[in-house]
Each structure stands twice: as structure tokens, then as C-alpha cells.
PQR file of N, CA, C, O and H, with PARSE charges and radii, in Angstrom:
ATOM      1  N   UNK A   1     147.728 102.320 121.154 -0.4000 1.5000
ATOM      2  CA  UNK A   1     146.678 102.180 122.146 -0.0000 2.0000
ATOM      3  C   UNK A   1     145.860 100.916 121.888  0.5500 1.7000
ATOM      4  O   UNK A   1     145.329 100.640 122.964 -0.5500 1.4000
ATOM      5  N   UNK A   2     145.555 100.135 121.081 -0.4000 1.5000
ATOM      6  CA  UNK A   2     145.276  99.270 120.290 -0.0000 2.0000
ATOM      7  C   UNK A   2     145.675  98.010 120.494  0.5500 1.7000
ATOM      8  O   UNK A   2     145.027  96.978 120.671 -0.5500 1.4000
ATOM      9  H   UNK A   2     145.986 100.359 120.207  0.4000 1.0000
ATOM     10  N   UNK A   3     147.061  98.270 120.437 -0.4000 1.5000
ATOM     11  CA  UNK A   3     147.776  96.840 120.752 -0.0000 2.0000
ATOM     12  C   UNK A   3     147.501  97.055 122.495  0.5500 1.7000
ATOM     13  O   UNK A   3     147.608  95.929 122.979 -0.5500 1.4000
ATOM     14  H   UNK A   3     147.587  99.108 120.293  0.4000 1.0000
ATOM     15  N   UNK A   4     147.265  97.830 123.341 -0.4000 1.5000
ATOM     16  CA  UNK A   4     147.166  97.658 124.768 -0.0000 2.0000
ATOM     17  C   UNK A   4     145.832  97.156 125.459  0.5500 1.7000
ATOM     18  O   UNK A   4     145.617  96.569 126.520 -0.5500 1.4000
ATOM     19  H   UNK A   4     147.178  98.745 122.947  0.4000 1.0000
ATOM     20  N   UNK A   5     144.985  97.642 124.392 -0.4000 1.5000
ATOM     21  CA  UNK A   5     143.468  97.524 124.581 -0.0000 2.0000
ATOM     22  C   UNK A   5     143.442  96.039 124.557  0.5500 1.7000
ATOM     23  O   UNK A   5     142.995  95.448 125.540 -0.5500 1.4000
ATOM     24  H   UNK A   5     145.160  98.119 123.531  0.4000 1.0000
ATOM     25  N   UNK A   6     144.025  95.162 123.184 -0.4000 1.5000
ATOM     26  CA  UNK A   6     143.470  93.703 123.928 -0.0000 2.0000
ATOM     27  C   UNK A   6     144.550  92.899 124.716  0.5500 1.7000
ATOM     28  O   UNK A   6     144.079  91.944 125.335 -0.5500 1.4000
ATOM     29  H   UNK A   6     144.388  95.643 122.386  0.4000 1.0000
ATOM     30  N   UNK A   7     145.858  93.073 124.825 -0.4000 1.5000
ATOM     31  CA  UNK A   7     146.761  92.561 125.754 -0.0000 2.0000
ATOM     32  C   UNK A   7     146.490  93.086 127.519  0.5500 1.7000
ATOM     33  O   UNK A   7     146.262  92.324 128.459 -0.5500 1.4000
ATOM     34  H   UNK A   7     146.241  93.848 124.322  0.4000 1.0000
ATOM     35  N   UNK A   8     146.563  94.068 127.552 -0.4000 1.5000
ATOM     36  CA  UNK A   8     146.334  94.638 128.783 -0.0000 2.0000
ATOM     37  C   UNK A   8     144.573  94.929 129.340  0.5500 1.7000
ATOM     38  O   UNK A   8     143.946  94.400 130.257 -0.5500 1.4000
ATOM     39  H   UNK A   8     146.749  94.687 126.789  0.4000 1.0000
ATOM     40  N   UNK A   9     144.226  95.842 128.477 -0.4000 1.5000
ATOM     41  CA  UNK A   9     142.726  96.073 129.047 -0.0000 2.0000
ATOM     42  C   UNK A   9     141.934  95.582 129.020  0.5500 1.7000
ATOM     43  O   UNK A   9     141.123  95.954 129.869 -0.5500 1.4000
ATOM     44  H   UNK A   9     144.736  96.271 127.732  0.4000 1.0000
ATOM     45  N   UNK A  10     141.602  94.742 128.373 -0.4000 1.5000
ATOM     46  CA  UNK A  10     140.538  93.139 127.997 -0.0000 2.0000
ATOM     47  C   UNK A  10     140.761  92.385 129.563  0.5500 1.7000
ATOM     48  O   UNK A  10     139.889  92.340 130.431 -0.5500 1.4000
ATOM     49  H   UNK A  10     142.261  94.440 127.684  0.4000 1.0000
ATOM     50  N   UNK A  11     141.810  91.953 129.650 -0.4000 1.5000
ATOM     51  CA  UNK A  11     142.188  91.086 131.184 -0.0000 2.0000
ATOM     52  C   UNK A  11     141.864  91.635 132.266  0.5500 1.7000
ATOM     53  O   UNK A  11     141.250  91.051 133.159 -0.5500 1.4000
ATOM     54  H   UNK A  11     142.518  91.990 128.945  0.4000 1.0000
ATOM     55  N   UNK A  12     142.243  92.834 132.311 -0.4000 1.5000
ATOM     56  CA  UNK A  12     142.122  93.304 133.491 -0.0000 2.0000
ATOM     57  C   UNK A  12     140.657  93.730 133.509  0.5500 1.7000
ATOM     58  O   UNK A  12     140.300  93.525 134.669 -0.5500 1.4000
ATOM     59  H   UNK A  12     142.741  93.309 131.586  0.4000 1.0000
ATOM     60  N   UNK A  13     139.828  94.123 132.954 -0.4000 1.5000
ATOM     61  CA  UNK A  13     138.197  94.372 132.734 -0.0000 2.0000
ATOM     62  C   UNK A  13     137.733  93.167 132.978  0.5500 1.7000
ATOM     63  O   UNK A  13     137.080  93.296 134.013 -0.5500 1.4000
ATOM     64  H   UNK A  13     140.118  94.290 132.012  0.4000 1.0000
ATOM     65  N   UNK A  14     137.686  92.136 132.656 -0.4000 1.5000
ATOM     66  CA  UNK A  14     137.368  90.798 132.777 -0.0000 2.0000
ATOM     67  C   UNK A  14     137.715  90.183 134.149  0.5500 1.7000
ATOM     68  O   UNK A  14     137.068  89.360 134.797 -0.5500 1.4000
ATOM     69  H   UNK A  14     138.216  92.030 131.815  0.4000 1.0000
ATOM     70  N   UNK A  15     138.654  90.657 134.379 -0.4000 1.5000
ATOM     71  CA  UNK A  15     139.242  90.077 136.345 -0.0000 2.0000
ATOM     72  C   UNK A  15     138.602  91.091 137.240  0.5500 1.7000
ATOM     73  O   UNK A  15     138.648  90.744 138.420 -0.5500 1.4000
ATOM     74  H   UNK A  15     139.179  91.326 133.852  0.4000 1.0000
ATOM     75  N   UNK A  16     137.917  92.446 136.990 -0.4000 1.5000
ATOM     76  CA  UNK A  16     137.821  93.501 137.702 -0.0000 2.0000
ATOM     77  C   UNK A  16     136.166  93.036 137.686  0.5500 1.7000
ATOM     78  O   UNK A  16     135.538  93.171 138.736 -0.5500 1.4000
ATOM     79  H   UNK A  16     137.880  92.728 136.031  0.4000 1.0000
ATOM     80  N   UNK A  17     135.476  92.488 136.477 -0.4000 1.5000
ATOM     81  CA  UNK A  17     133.940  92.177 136.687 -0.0000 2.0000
ATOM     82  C   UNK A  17     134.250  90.356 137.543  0.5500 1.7000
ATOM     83  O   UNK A  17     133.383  89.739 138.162 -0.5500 1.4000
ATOM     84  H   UNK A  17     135.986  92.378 135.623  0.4000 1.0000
ATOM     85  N   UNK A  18     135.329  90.000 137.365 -0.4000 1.5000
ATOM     86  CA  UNK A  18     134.882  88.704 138.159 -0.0000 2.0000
ATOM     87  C   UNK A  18     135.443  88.803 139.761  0.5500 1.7000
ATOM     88  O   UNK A  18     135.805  87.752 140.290 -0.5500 1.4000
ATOM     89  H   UNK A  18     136.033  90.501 136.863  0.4000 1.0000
ATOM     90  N   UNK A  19     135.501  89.849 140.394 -0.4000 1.5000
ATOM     91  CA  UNK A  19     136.260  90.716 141.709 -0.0000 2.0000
ATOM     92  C   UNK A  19     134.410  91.377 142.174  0.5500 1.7000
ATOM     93  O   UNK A  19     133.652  91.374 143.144 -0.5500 1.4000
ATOM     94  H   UNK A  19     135.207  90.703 139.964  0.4000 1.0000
ATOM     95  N   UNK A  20     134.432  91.719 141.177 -0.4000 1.5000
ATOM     96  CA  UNK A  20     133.181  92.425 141.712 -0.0000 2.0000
ATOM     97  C   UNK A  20     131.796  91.240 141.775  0.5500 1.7000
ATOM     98  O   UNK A  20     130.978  91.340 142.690 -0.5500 1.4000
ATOM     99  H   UNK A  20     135.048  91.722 140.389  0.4000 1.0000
ATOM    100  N   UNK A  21     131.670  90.223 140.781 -0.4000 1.5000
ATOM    101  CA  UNK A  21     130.929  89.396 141.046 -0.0000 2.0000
ATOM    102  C   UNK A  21     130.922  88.568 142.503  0.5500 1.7000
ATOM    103  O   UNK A  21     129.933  88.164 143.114 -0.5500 1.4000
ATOM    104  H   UNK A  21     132.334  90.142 140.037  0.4000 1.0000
ATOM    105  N   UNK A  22     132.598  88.418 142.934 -0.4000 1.5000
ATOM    106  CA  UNK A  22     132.823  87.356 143.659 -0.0000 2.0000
ATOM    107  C   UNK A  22     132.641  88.338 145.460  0.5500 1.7000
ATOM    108  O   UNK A  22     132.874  87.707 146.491 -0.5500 1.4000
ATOM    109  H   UNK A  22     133.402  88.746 142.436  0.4000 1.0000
ATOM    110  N   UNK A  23     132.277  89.640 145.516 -0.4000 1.5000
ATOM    111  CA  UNK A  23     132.462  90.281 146.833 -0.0000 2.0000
ATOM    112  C   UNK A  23     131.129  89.858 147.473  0.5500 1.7000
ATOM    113  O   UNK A  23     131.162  89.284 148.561 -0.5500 1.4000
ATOM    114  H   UNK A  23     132.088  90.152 144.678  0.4000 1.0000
ATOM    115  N   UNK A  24     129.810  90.139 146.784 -0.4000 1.5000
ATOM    116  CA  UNK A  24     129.025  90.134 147.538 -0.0000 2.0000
ATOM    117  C   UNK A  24     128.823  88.364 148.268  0.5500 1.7000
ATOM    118  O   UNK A  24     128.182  88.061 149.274 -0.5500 1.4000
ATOM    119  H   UNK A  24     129.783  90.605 145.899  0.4000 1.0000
ATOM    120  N   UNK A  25     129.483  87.596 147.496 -0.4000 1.5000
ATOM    121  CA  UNK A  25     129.644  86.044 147.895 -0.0000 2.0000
ATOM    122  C   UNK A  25     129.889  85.802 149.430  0.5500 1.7000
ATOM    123  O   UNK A  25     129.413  85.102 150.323 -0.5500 1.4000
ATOM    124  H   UNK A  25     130.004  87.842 146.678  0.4000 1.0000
ATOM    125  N   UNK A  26     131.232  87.084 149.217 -0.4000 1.5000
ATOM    126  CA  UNK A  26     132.599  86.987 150.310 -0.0000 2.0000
ATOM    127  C   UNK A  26     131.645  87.110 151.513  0.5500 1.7000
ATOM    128  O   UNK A  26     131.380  86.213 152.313 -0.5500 1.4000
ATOM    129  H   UNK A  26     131.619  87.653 148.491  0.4000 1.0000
ATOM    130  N   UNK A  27     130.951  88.972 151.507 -0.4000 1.5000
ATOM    131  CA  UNK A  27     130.135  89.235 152.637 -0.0000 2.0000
ATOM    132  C   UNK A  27     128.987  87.686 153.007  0.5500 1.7000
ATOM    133  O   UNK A  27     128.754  87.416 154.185 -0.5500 1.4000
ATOM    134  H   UNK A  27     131.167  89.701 150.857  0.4000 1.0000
ATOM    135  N   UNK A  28     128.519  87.014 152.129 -0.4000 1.5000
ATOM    136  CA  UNK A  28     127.704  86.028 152.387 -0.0000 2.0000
ATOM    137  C   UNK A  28     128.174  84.818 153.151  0.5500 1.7000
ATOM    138  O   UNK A  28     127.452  84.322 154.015 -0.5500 1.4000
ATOM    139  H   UNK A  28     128.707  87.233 151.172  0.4000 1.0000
ATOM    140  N   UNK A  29     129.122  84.426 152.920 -0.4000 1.5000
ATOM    141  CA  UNK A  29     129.815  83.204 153.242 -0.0000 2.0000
ATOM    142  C   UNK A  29     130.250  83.615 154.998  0.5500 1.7000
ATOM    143  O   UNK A  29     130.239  83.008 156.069 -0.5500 1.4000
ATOM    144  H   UNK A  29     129.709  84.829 152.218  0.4000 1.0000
ATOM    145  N   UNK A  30     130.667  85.195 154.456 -0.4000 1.5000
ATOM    146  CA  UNK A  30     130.944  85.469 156.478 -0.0000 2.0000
ATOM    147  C   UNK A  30     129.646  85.645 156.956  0.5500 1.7000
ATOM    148  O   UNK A  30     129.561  85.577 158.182 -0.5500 1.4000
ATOM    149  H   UNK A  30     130.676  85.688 153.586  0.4000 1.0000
ATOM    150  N   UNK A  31     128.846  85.804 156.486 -0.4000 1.5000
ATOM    151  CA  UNK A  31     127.308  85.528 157.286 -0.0000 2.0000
ATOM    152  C   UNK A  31     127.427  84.406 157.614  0.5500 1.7000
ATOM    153  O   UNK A  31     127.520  84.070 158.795 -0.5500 1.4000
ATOM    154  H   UNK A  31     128.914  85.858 155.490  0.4000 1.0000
ATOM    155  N   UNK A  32     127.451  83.450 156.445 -0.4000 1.5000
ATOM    156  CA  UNK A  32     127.096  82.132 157.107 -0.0000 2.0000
ATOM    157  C   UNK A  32     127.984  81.547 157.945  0.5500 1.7000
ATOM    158  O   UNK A  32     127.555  80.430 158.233 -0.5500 1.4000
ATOM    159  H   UNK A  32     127.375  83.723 155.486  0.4000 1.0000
ATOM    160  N   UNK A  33     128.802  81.727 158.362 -0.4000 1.5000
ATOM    161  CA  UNK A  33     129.628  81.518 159.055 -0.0000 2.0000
ATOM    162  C   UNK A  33     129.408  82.234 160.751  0.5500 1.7000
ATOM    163  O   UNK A  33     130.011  82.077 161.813 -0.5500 1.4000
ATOM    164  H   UNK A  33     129.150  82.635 158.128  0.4000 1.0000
ATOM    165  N   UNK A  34     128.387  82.949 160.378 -0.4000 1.5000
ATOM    166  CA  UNK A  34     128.057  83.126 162.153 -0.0000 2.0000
ATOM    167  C   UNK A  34     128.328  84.513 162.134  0.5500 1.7000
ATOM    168  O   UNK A  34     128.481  84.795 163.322 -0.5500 1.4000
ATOM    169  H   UNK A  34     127.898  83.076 159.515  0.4000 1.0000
ATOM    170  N   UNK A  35     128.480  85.571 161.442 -0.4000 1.5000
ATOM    171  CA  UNK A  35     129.460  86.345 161.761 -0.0000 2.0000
ATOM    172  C   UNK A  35     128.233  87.625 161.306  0.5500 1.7000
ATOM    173  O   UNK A  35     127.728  87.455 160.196 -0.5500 1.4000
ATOM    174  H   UNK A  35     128.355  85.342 160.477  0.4000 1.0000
ATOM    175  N   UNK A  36     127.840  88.650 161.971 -0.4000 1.5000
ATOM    176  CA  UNK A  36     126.867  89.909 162.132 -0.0000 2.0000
ATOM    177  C   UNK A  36     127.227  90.512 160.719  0.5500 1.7000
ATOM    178  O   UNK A  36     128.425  90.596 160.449 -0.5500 1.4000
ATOM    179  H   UNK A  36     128.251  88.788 162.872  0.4000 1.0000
ATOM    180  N   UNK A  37     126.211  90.979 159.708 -0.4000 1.5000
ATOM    181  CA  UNK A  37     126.723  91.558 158.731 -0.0000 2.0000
ATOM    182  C   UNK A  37     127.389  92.698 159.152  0.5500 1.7000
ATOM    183  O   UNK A  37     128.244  93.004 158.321 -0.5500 1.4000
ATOM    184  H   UNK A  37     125.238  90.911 159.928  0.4000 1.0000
ATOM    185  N   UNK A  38     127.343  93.670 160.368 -0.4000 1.5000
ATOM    186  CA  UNK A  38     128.452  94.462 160.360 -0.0000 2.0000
ATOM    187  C   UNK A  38     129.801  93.811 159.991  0.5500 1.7000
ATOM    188  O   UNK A  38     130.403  94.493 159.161 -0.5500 1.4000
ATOM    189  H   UNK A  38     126.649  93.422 161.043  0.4000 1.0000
ATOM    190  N   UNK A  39     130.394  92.791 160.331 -0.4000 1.5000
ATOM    191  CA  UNK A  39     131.868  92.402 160.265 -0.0000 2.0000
ATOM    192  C   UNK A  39     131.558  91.348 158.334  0.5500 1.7000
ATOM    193  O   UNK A  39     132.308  90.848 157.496 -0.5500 1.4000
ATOM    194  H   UNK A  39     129.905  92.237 161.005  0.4000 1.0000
ATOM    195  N   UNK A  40     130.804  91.429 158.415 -0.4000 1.5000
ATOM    196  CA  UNK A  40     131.252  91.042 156.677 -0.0000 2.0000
ATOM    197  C   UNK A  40     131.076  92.276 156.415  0.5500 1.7000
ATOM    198  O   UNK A  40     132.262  92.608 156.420 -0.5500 1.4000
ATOM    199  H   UNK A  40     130.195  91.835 159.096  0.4000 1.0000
ATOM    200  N   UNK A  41     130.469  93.302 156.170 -0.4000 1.5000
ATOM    201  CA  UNK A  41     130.580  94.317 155.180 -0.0000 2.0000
ATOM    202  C   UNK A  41     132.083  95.091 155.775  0.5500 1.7000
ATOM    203  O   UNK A  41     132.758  95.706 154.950 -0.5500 1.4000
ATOM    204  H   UNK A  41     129.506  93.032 156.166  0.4000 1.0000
ATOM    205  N   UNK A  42     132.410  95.040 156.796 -0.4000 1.5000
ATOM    206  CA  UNK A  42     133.838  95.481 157.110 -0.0000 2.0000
ATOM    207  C   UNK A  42     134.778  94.589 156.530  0.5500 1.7000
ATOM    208  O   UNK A  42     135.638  95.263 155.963 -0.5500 1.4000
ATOM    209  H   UNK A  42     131.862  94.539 157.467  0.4000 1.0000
ATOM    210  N   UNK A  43     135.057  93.043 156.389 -0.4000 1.5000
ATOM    211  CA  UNK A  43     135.408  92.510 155.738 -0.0000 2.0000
ATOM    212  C   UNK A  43     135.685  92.875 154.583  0.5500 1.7000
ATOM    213  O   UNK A  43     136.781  93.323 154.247 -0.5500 1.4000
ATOM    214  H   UNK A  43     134.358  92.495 156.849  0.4000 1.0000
ATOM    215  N   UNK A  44     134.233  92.642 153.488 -0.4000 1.5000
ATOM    216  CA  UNK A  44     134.624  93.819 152.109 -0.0000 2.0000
ATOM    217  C   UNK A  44     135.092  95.245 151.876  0.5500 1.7000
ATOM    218  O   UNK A  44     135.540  95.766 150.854 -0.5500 1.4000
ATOM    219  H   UNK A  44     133.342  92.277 153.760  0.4000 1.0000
ATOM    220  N   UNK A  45     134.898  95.680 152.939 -0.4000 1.5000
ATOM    221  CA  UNK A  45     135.357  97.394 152.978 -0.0000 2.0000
ATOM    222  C   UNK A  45     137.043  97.147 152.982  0.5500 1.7000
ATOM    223  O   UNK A  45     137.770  97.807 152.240 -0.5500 1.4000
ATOM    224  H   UNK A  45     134.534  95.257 153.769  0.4000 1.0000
ATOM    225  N   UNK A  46     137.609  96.038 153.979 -0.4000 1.5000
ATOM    226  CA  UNK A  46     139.450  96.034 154.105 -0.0000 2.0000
ATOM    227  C   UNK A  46     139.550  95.642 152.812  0.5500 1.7000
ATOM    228  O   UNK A  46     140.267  96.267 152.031 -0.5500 1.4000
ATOM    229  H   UNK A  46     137.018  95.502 154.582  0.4000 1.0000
ATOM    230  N   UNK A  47     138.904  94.655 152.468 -0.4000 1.5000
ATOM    231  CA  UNK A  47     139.238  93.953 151.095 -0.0000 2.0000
ATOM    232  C   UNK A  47     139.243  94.722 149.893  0.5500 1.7000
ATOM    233  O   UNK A  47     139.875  94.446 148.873 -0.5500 1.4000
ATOM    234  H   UNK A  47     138.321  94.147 153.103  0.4000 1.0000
ATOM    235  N   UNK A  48     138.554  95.629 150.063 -0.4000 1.5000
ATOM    236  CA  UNK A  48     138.417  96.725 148.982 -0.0000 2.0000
ATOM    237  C   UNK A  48     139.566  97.714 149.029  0.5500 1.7000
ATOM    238  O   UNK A  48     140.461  97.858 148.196 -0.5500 1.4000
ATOM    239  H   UNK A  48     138.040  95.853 150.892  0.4000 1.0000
ATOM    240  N   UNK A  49     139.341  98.446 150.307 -0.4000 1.5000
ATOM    241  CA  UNK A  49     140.309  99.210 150.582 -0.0000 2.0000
ATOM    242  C   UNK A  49     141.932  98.885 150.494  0.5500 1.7000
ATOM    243  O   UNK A  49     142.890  99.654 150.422 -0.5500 1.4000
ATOM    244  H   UNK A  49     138.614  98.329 150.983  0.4000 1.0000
ATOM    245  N   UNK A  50     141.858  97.423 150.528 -0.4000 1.5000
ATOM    246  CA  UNK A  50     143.597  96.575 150.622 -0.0000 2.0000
ATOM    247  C   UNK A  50     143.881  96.876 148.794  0.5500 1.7000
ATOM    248  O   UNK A  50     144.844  97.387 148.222 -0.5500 1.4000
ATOM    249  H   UNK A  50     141.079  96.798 150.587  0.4000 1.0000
ATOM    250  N   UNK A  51     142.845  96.421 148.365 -0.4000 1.5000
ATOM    251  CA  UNK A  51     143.179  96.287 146.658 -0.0000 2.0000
ATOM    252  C   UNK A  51     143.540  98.268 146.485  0.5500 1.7000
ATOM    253  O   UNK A  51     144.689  98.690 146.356 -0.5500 1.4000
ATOM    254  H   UNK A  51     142.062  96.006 148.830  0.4000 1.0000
ATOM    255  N   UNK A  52     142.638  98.940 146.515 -0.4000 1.5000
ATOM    256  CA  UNK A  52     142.910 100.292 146.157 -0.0000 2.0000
ATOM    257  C   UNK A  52     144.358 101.009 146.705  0.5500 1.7000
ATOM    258  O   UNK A  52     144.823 102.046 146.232 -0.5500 1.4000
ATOM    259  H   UNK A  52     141.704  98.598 146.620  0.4000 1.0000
ATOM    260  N   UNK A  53     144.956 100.221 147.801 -0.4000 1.5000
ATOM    261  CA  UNK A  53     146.402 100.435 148.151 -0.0000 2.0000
ATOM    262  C   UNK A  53     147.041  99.797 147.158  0.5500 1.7000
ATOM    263  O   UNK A  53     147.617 100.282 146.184 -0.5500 1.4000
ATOM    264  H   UNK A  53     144.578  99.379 148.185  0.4000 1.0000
ATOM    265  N   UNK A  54     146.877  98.504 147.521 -0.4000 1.5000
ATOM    266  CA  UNK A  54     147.868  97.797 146.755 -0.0000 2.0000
ATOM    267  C   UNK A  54     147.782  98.361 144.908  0.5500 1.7000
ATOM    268  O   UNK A  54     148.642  97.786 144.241 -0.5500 1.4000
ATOM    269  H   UNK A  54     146.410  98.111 148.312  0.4000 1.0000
ATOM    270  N   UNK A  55     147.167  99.050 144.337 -0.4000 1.5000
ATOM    271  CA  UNK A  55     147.157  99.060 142.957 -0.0000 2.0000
ATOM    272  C   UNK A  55     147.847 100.710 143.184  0.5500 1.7000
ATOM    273  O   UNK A  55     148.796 101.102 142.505 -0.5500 1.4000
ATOM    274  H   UNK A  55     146.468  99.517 144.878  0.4000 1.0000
ATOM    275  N   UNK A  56     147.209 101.520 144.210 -0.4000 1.5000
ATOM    276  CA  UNK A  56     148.456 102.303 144.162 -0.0000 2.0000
ATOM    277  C   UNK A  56     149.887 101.922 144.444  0.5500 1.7000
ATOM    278  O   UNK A  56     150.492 102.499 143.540 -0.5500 1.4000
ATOM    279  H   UNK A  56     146.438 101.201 144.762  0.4000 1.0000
ATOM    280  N   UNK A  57     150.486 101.492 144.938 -0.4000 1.5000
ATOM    281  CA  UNK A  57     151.646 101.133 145.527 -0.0000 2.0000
ATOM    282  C   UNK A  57     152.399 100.614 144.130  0.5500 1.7000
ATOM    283  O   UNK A  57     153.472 101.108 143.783 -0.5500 1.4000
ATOM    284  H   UNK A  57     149.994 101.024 145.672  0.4000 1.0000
ATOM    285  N   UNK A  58     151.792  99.669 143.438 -0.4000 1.5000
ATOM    286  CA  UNK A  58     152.190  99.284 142.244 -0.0000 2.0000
ATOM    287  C   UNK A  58     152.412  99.887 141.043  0.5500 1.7000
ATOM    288  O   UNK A  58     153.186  99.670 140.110 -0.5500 1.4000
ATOM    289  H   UNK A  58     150.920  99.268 143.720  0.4000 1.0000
ATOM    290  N   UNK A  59     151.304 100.941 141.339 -0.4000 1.5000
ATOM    291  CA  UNK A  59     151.517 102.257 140.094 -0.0000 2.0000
ATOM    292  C   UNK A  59     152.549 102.809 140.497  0.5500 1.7000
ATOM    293  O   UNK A  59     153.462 102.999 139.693 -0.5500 1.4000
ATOM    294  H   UNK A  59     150.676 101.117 142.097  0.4000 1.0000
ATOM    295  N   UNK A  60     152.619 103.036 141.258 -0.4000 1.5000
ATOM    296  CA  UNK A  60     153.532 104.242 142.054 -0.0000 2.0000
ATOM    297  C   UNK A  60     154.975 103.679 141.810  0.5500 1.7000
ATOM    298  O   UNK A  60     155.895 104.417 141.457 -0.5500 1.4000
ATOM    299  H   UNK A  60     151.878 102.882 141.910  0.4000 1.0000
ATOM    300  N   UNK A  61     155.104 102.516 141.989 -0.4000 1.5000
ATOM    301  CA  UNK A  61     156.371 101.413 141.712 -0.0000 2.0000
ATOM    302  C   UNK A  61     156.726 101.888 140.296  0.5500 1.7000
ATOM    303  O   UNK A  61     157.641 102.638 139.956 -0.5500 1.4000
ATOM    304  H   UNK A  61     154.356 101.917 142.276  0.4000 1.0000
ATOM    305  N   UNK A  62     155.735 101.242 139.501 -0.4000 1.5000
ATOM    306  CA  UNK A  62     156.138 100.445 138.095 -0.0000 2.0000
ATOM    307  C   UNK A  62     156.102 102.146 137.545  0.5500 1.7000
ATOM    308  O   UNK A  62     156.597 102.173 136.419 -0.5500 1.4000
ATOM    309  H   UNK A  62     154.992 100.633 139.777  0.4000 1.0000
ATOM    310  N   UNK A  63     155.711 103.418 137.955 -0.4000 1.5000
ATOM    311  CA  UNK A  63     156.208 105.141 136.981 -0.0000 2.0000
ATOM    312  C   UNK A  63     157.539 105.233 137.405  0.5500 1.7000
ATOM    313  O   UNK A  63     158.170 106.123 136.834 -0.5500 1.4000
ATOM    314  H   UNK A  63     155.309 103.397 138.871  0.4000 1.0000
ATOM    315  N   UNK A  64     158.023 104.719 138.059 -0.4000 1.5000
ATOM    316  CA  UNK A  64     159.466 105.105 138.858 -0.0000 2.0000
ATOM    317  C   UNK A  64     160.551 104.133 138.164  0.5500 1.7000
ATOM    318  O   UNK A  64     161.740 104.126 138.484 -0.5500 1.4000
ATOM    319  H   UNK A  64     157.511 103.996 138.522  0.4000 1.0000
ATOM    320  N   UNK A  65     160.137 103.539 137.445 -0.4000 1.5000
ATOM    321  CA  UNK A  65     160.996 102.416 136.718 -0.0000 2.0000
ATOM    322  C   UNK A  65     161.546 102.560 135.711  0.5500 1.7000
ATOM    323  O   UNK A  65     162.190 101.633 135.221 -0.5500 1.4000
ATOM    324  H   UNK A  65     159.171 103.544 137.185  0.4000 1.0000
TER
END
């Protein structure tokens, strides 16, 4: 468990706080861009919701292997 903790779980903790730093940006930038915060916070909601598929889909892949 040890050897996984800094090859695997270190990276991915570190990409998962710089995902979460970089969303509220995302919703901002579609503000500035003209766009009603309803459709940026829907923006982050697909974007969120796309990742929580896609990491199932991949789990779901890589147990079947």
C-alpha cells in the first residue's frame, strides 16, 4: 500500500486539488465572456459530471482486465 501511496496517490491528490482550484476560474472566464452565471455554473456542473463518468467508465474498464 506504500509503494502505491507515493506512485499513484500523491499525483492524483495533487491533480484533483489543481481541478478543483482551476473550476471556479472556468465558471469566471464564462462570465466574462458574456455568458449569465446560469450557463457557467451549468458549464461546471457537465464538466464535473463528464469527469465522474469518465472515471467510472475507466474503473469499470481497467477491473475487467
Amino acid at each position: 500500500m506504500r509503494a502505491l501511496a507515493l506512485s499513484v496517490y500523491l499525483p492524483t491528490f495533487l491533480a484533483e486539488i489543481g481541478i478543483g482550484a482551476m473550476l471556479p476560474l472556468f465558471a469566471l472566464s464564462a462570465i466574462s465572456f458574456g455568458e449569465p452565471a446560469a450557463v457557467a455554473s451549468i458549464a461546471v456542473a457537465v464538466y464535473s459530471g463528464g469527469r465522474i463518468v469518465g472515471s467510472a467508465l475507466g474503473g469499470s474498464m481497467a477491473s475487467h482486465r
